[in-house]
Predicted model as a PDB file, atoms N, CA, C, CB and O in Angstrom, pLDDT in the B-factor column:
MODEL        1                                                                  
ATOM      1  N   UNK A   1      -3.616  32.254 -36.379  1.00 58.00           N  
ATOM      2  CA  UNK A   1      -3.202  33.050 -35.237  1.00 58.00           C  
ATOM      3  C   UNK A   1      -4.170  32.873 -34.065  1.00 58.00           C  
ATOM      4  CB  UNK A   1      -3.105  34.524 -35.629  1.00 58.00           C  
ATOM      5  O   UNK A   1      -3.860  32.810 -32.875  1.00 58.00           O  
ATOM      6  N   UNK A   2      -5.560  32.796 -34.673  1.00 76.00           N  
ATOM      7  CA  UNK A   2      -6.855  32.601 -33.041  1.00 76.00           C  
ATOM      8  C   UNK A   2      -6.018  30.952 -32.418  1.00 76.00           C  
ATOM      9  CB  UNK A   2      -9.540  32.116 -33.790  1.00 76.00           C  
ATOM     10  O   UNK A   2      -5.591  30.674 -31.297  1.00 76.00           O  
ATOM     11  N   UNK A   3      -6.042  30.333 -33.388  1.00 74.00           N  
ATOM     12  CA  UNK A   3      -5.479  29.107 -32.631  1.00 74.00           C  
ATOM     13  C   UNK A   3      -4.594  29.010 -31.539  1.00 74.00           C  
ATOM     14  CB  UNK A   3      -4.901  28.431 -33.393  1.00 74.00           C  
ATOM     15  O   UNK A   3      -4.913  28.511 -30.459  1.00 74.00           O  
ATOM     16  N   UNK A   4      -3.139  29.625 -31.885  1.00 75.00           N  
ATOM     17  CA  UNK A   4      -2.401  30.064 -31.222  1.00 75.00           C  
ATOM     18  C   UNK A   4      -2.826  30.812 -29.794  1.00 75.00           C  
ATOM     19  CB  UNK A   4      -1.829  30.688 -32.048  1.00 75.00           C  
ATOM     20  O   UNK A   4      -2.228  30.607 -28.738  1.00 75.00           O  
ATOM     21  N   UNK A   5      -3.502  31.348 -29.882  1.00 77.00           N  
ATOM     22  CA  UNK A   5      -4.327  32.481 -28.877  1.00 77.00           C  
ATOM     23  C   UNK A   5      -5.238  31.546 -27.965  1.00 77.00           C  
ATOM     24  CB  UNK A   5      -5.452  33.726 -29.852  1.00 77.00           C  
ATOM     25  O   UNK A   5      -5.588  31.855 -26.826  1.00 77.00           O  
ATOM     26  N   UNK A   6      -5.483  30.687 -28.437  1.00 76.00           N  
ATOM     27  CA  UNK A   6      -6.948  29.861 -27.402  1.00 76.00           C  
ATOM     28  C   UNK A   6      -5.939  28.642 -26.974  1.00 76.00           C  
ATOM     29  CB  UNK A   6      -8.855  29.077 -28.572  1.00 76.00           C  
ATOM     30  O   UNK A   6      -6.269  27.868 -26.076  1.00 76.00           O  
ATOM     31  N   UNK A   7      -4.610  28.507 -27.711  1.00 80.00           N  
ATOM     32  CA  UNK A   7      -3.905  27.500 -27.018  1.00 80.00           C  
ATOM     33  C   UNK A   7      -2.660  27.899 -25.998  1.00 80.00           C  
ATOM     34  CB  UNK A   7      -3.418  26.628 -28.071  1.00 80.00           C  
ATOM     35  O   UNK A   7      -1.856  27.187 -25.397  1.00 80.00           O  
ATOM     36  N   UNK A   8      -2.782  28.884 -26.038  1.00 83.00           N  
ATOM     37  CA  UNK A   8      -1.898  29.832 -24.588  1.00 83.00           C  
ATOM     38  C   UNK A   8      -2.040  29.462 -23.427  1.00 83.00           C  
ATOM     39  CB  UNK A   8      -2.275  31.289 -24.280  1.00 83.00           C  
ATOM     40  O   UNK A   8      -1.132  28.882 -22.831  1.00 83.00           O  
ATOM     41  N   UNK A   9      -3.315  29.750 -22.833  1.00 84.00           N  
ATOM     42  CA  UNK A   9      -3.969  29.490 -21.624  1.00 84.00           C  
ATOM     43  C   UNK A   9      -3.695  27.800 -21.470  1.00 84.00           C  
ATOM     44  CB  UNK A   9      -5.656  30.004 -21.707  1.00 84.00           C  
ATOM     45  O   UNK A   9      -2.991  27.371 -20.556  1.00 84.00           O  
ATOM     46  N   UNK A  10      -4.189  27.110 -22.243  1.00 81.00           N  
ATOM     47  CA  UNK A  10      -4.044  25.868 -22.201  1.00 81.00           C  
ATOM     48  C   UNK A  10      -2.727  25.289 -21.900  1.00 81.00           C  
ATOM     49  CB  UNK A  10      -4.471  25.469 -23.244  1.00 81.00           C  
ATOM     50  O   UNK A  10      -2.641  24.380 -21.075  1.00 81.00           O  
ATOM     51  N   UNK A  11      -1.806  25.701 -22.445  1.00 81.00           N  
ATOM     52  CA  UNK A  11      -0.526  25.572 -22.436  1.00 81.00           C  
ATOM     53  C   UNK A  11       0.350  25.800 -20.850  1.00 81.00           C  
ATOM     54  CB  UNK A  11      -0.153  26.554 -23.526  1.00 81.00           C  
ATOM     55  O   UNK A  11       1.278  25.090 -20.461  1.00 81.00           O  
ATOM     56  N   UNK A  12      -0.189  26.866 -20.186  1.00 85.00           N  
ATOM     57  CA  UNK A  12       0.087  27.674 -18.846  1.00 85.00           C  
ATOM     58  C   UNK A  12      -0.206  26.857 -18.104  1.00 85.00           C  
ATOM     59  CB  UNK A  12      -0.586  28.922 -18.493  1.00 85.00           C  
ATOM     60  O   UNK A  12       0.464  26.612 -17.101  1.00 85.00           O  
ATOM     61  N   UNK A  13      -1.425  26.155 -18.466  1.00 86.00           N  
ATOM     62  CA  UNK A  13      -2.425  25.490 -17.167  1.00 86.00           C  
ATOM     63  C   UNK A  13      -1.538  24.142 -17.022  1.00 86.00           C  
ATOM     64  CB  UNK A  13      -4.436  25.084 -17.636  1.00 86.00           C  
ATOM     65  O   UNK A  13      -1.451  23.826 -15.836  1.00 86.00           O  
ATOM     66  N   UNK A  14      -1.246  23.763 -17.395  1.00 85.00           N  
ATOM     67  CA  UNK A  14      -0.840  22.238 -17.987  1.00 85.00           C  
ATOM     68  C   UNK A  14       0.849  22.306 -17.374  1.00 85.00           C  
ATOM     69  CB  UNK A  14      -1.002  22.062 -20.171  1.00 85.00           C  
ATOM     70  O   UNK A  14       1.320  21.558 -16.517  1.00 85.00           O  
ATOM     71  N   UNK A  15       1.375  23.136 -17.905  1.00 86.00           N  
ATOM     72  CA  UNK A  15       2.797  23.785 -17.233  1.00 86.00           C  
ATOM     73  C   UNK A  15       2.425  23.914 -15.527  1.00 86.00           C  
ATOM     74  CB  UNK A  15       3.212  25.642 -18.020  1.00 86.00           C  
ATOM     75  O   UNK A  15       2.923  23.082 -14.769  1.00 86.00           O  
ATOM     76  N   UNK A  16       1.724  24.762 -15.102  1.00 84.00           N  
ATOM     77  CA  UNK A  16       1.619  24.405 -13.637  1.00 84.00           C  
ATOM     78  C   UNK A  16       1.178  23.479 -12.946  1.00 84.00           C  
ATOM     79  CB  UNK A  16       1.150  25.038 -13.143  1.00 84.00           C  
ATOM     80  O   UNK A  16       1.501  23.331 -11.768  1.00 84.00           O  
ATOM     81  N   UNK A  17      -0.055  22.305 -13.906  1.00 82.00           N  
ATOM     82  CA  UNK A  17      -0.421  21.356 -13.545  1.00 82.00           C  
ATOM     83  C   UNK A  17       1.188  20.330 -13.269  1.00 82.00           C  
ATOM     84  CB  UNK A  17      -1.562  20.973 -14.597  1.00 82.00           C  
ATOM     85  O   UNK A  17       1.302  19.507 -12.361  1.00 82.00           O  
ATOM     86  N   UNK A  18       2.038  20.585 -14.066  1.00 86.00           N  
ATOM     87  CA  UNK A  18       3.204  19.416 -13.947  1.00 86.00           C  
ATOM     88  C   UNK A  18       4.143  20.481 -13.105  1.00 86.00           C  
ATOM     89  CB  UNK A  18       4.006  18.682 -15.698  1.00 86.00           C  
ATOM     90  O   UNK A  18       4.971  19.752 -12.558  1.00 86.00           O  
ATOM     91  N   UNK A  19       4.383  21.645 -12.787  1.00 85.00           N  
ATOM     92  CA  UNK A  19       5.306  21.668 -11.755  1.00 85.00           C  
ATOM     93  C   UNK A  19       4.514  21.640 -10.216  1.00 85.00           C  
ATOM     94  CB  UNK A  19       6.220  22.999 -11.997  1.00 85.00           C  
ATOM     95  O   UNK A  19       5.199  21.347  -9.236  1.00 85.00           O  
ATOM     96  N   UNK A  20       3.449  21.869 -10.089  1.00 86.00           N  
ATOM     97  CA  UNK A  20       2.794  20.936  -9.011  1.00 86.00           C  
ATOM     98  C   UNK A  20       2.974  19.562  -8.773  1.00 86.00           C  
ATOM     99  CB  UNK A  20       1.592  20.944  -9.150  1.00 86.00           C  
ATOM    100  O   UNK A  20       3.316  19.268  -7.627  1.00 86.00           O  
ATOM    101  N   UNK A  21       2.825  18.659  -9.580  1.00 86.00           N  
ATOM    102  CA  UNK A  21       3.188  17.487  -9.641  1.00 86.00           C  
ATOM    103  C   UNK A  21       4.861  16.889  -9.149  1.00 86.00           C  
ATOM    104  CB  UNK A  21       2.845  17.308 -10.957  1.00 86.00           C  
ATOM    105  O   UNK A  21       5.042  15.869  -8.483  1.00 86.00           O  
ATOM    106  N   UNK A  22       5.757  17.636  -9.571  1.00 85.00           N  
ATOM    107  CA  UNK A  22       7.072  17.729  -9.304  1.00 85.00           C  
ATOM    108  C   UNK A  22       7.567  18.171  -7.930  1.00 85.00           C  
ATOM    109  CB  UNK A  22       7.546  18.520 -10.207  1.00 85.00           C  
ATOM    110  O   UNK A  22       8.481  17.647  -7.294  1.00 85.00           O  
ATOM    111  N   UNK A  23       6.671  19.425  -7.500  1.00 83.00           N  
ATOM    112  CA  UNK A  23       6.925  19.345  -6.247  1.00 83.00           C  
ATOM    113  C   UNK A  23       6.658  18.531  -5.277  1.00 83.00           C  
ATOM    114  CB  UNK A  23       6.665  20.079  -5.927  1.00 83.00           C  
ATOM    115  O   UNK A  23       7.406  18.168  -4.369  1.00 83.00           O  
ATOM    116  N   UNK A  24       5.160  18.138  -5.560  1.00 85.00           N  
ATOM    117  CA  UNK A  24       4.305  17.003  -4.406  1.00 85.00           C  
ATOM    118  C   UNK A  24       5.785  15.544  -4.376  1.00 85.00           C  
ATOM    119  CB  UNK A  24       2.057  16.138  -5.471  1.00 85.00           C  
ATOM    120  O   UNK A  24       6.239  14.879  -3.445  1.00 85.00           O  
ATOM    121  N   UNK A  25       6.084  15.577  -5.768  1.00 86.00           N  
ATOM    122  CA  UNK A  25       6.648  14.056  -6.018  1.00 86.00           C  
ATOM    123  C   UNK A  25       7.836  14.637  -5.189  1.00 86.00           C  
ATOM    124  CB  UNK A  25       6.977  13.324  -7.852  1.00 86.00           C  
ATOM    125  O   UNK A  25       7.879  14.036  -4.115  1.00 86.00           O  
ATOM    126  N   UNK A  26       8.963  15.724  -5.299  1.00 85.00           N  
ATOM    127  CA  UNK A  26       9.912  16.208  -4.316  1.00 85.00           C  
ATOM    128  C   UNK A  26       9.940  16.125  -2.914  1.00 85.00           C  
ATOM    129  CB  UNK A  26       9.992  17.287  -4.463  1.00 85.00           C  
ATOM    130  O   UNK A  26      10.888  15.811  -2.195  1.00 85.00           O  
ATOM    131  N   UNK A  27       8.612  16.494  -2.558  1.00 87.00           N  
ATOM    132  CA  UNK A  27       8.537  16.360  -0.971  1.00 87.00           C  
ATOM    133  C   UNK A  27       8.397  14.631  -0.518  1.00 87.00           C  
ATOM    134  CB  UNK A  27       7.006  17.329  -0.378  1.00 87.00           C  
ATOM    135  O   UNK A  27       8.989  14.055   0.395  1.00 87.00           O  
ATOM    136  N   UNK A  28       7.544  14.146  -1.365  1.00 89.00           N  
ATOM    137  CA  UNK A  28       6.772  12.885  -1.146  1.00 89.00           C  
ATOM    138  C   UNK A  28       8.276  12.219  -0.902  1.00 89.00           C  
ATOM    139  CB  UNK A  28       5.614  12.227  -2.557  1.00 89.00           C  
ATOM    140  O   UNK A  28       8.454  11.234  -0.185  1.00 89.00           O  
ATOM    141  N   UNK A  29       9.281  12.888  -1.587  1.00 90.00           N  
ATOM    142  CA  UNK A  29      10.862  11.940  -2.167  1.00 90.00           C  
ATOM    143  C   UNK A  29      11.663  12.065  -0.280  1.00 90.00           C  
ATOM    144  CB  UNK A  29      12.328  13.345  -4.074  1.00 90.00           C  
ATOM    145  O   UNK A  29      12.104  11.231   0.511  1.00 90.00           O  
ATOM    146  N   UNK A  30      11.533  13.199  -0.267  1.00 91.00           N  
ATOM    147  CA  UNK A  30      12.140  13.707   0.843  1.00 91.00           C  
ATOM    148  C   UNK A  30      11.491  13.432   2.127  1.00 91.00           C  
ATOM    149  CB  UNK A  30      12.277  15.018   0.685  1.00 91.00           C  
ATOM    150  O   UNK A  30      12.333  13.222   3.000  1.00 91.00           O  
ATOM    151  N   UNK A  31       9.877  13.339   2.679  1.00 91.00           N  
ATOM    152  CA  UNK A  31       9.726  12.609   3.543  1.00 91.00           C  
ATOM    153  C   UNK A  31      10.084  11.198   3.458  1.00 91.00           C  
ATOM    154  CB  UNK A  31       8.701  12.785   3.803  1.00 91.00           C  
ATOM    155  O   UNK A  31      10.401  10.881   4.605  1.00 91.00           O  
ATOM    156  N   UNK A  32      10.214  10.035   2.572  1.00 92.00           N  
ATOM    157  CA  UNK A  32      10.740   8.872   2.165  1.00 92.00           C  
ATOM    158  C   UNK A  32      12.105   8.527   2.674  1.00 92.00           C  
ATOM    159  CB  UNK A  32      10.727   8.877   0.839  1.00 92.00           C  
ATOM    160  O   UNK A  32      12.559   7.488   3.154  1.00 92.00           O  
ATOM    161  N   UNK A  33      12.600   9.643   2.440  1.00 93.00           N  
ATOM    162  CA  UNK A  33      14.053   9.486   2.925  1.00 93.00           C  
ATOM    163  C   UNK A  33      14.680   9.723   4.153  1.00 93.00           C  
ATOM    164  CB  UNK A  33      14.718  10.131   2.278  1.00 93.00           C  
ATOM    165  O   UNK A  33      15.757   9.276   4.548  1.00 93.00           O  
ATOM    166  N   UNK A  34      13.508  10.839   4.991  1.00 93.00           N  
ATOM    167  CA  UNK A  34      12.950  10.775   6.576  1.00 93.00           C  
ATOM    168  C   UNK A  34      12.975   9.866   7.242  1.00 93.00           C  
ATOM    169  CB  UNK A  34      11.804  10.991   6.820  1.00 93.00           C  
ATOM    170  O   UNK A  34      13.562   9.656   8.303  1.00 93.00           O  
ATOM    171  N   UNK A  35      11.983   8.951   6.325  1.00 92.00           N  
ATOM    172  CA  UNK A  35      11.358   7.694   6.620  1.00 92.00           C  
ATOM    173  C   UNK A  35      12.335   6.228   7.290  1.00 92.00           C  
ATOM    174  CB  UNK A  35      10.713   7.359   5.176  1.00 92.00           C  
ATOM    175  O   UNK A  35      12.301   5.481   8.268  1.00 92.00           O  
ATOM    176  N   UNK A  36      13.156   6.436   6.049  1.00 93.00           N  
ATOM    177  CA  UNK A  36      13.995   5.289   5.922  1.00 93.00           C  
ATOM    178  C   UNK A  36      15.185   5.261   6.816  1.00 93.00           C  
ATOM    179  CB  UNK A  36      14.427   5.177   4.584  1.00 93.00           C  
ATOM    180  O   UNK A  36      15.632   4.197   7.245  1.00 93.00           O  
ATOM    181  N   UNK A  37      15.688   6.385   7.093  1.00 93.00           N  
ATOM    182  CA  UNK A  37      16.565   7.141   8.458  1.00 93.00           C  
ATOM    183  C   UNK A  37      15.733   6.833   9.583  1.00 93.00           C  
ATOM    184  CB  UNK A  37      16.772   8.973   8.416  1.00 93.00           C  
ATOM    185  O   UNK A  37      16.455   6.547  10.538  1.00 93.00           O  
ATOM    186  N   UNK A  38      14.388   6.766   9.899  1.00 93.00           N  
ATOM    187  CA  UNK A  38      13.800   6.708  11.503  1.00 93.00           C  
ATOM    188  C   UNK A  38      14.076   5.052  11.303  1.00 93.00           C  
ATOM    189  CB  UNK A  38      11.762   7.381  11.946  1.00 93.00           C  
ATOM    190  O   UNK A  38      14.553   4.594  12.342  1.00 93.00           O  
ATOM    191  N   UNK A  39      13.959   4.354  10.584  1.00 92.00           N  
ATOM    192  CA  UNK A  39      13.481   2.968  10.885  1.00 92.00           C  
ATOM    193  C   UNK A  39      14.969   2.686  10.499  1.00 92.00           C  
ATOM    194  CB  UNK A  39      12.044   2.178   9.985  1.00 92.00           C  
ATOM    195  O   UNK A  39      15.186   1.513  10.802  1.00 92.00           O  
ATOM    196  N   UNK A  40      15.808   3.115  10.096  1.00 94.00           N  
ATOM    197  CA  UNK A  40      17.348   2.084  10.403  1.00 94.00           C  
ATOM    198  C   UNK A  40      18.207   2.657  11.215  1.00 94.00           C  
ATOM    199  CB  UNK A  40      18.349   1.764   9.109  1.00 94.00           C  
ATOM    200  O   UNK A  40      19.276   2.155  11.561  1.00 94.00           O  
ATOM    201  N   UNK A  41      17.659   4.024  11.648  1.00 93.00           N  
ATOM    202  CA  UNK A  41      18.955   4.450  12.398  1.00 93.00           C  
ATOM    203  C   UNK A  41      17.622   4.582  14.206  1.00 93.00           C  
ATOM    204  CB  UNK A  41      20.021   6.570  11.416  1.00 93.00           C  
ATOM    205  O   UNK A  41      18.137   4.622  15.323  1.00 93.00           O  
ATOM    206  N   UNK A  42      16.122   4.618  14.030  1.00 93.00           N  
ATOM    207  CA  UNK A  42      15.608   4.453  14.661  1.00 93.00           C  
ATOM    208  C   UNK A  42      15.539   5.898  15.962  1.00 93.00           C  
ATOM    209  CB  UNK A  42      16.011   3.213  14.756  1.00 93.00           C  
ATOM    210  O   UNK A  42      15.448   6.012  17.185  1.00 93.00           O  
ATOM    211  N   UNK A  43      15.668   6.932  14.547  1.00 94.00           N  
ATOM    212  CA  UNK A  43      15.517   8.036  15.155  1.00 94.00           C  
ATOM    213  C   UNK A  43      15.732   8.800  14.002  1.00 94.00           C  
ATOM    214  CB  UNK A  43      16.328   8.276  16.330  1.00 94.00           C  
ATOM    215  O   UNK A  43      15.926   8.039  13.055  1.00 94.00           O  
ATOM    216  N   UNK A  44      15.801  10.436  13.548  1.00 94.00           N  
ATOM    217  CA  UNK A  44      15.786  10.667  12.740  1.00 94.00           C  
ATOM    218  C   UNK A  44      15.517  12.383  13.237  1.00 94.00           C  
ATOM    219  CB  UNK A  44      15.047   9.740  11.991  1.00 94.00           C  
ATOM    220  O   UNK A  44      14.644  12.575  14.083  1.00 94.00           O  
ATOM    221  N   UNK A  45      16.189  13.422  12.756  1.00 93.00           N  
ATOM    222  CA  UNK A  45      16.094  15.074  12.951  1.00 93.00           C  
ATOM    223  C   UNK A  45      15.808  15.592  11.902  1.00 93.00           C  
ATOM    224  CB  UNK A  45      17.263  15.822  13.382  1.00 93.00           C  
ATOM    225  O   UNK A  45      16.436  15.520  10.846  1.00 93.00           O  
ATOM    226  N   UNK A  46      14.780  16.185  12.134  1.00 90.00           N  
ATOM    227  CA  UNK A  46      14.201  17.494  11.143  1.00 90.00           C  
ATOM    228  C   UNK A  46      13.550  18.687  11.771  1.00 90.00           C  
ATOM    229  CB  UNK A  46      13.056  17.004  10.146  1.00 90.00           C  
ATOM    230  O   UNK A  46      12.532  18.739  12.460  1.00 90.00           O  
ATOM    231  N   UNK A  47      14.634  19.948  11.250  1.00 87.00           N  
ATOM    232  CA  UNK A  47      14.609  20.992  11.906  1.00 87.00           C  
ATOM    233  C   UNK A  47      14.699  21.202  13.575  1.00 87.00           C  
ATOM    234  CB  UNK A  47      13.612  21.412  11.434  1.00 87.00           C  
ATOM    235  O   UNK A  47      13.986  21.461  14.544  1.00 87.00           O  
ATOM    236  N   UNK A  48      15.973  20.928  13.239  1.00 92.00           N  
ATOM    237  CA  UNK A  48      16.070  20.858  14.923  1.00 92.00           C  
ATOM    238  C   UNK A  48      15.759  19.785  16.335  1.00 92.00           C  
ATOM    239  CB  UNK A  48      15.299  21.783  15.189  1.00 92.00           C  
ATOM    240  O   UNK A  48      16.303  19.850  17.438  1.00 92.00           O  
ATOM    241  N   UNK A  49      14.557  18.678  15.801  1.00 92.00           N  
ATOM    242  CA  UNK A  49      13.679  17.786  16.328  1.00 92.00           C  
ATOM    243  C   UNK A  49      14.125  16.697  15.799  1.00 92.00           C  
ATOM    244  CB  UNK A  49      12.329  18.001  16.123  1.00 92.00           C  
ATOM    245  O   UNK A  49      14.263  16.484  14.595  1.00 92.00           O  
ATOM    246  N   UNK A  50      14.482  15.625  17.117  1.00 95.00           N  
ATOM    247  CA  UNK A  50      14.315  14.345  16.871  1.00 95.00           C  
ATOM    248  C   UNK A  50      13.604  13.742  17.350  1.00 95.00           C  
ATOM    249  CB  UNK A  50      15.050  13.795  16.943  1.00 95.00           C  
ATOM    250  O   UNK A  50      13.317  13.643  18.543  1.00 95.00           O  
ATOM    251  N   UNK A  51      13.110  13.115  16.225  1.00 95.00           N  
ATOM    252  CA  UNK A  51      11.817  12.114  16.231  1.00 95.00           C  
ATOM    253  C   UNK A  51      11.939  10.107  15.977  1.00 95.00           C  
ATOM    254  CB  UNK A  51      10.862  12.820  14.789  1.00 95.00           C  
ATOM    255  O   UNK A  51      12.468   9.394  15.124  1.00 95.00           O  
ATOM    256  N   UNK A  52      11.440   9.947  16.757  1.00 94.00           N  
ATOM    257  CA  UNK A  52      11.365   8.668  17.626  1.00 94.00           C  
ATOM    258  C   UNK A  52      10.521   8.256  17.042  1.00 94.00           C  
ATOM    259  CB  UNK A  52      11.135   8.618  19.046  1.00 94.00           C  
ATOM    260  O   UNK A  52      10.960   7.187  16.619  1.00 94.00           O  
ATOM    261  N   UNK A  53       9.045   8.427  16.526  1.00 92.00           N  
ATOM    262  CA  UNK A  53       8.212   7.638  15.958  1.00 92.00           C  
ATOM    263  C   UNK A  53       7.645   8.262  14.901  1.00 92.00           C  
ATOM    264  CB  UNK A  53       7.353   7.178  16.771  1.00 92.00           C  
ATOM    265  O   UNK A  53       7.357   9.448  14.738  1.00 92.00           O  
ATOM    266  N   UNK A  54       7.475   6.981  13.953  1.00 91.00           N  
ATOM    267  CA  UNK A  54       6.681   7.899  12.849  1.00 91.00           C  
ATOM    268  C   UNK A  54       5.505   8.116  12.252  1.00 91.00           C  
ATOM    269  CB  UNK A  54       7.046   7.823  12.017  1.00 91.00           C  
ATOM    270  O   UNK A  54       5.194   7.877  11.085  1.00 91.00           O  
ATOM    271  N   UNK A  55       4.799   8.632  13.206  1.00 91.00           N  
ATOM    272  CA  UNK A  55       3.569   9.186  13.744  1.00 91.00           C  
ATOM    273  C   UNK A  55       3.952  10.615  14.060  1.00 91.00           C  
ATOM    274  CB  UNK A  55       3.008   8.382  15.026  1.00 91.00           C  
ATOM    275  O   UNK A  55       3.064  11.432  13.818  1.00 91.00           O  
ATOM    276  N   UNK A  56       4.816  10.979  14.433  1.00 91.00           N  
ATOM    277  CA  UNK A  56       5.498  12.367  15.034  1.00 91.00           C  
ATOM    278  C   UNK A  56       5.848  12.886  13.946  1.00 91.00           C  
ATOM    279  CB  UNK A  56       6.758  12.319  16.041  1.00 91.00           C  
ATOM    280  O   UNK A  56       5.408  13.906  13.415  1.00 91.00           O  
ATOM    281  N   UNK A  57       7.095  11.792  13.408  1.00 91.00           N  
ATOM    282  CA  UNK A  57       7.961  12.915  11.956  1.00 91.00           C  
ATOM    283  C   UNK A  57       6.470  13.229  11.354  1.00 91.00           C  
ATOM    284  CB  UNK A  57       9.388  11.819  10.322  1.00 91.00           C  
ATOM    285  O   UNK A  57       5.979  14.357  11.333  1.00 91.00           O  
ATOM    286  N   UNK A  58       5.711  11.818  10.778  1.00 89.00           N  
ATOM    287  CA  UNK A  58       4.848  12.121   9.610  1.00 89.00           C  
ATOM    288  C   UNK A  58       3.908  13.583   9.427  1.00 89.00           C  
ATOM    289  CB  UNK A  58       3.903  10.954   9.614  1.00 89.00           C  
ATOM    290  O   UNK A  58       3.971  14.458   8.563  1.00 89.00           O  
ATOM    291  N   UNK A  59       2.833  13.404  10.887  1.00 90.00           N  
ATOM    292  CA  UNK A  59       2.333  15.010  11.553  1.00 90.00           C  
ATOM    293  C   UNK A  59       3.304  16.257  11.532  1.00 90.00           C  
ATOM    294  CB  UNK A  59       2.028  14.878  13.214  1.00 90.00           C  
ATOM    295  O   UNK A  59       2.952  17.228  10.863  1.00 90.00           O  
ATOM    296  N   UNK A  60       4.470  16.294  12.199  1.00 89.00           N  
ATOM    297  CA  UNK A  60       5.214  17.229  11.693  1.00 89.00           C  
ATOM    298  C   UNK A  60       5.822  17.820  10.592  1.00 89.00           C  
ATOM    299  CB  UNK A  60       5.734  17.141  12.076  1.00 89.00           C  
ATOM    300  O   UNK A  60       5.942  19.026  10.377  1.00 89.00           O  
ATOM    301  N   UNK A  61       6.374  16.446   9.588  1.00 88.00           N  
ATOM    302  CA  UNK A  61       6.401  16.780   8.528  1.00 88.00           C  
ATOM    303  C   UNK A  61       5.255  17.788   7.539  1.00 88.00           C  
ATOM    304  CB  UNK A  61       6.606  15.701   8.220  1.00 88.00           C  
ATOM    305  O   UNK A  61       5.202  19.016   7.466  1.00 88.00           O  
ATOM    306  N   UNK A  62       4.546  16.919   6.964  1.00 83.00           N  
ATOM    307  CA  UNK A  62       2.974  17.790   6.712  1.00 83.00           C  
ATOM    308  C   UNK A  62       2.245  18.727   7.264  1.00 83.00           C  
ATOM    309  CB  UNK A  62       2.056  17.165   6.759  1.00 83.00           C  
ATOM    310  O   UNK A  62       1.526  19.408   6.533  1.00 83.00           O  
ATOM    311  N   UNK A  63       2.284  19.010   8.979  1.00 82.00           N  
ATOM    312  CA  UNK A  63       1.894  19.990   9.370  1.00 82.00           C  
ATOM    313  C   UNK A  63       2.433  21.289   8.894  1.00 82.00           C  
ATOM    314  CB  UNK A  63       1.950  19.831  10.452  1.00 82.00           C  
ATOM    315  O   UNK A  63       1.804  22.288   8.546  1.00 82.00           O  
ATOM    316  N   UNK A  64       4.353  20.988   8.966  1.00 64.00           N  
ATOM    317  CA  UNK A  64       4.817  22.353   8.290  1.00 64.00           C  
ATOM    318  C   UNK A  64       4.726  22.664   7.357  1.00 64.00           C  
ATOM    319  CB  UNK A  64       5.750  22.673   8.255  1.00 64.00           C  
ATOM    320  O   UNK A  64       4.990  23.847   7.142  1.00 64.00           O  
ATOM    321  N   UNK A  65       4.249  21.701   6.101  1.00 55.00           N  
ATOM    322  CA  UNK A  65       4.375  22.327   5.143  1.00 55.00           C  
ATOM    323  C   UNK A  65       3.244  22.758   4.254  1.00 55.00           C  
ATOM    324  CB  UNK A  65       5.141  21.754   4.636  1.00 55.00           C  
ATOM    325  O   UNK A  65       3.354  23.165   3.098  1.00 55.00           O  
ATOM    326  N   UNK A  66       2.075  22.602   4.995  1.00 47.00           N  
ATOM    327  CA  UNK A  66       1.041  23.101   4.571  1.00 47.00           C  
ATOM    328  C   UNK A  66       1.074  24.567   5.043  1.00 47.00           C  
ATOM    329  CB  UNK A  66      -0.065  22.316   4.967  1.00 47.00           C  
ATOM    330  O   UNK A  66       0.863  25.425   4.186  1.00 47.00           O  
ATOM    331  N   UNK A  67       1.382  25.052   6.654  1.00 41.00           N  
ATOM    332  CA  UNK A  67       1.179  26.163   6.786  1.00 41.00           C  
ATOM    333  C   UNK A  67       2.128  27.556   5.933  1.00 41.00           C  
ATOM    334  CB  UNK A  67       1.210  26.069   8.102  1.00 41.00           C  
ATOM    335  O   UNK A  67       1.945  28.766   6.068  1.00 41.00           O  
ATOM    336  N   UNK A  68       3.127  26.851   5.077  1.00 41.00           N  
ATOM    337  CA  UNK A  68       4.291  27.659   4.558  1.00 41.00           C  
ATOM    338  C   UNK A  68       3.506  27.812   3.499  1.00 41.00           C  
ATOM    339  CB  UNK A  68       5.829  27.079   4.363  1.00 41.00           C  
ATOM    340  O   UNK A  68       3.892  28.472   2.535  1.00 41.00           O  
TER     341      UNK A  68                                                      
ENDMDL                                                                          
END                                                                             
């Protein structure tokens, strides 16, 4: 039963270590696909904003979503 008990915590940590991971890889998926829209359609809207270079989306992208 102690076993069980000292492998709980461990278990939790490891669980949020991989849905962290899932999200980073989600966003990482979704600026990508930002990405690939500015350079073939050579423009590209997010939230309202179209962006022309990607230097702009990229800063904007990441800017918002750190402050959320």
């Amino acid at each position: 039963m102690n076993v069980i008990k000292m492998l709980k915590p461990l278990n939790t940590m490891l669980k949020n270590f991989a849905m962290k991971k899932e999200i980073k890889a989600r966003k990482d998926s979704e600026y990508k696909n930002l990405l690939e829209k500015l350079v073939s359609n050579g423009m590209v809207e997010l939230n309202g904003i179209t962006y022309y270079s990607i230097a702009d989306l990229t800063i904007s992208f990441y800017e918002g979503r750190e402050n959320k």
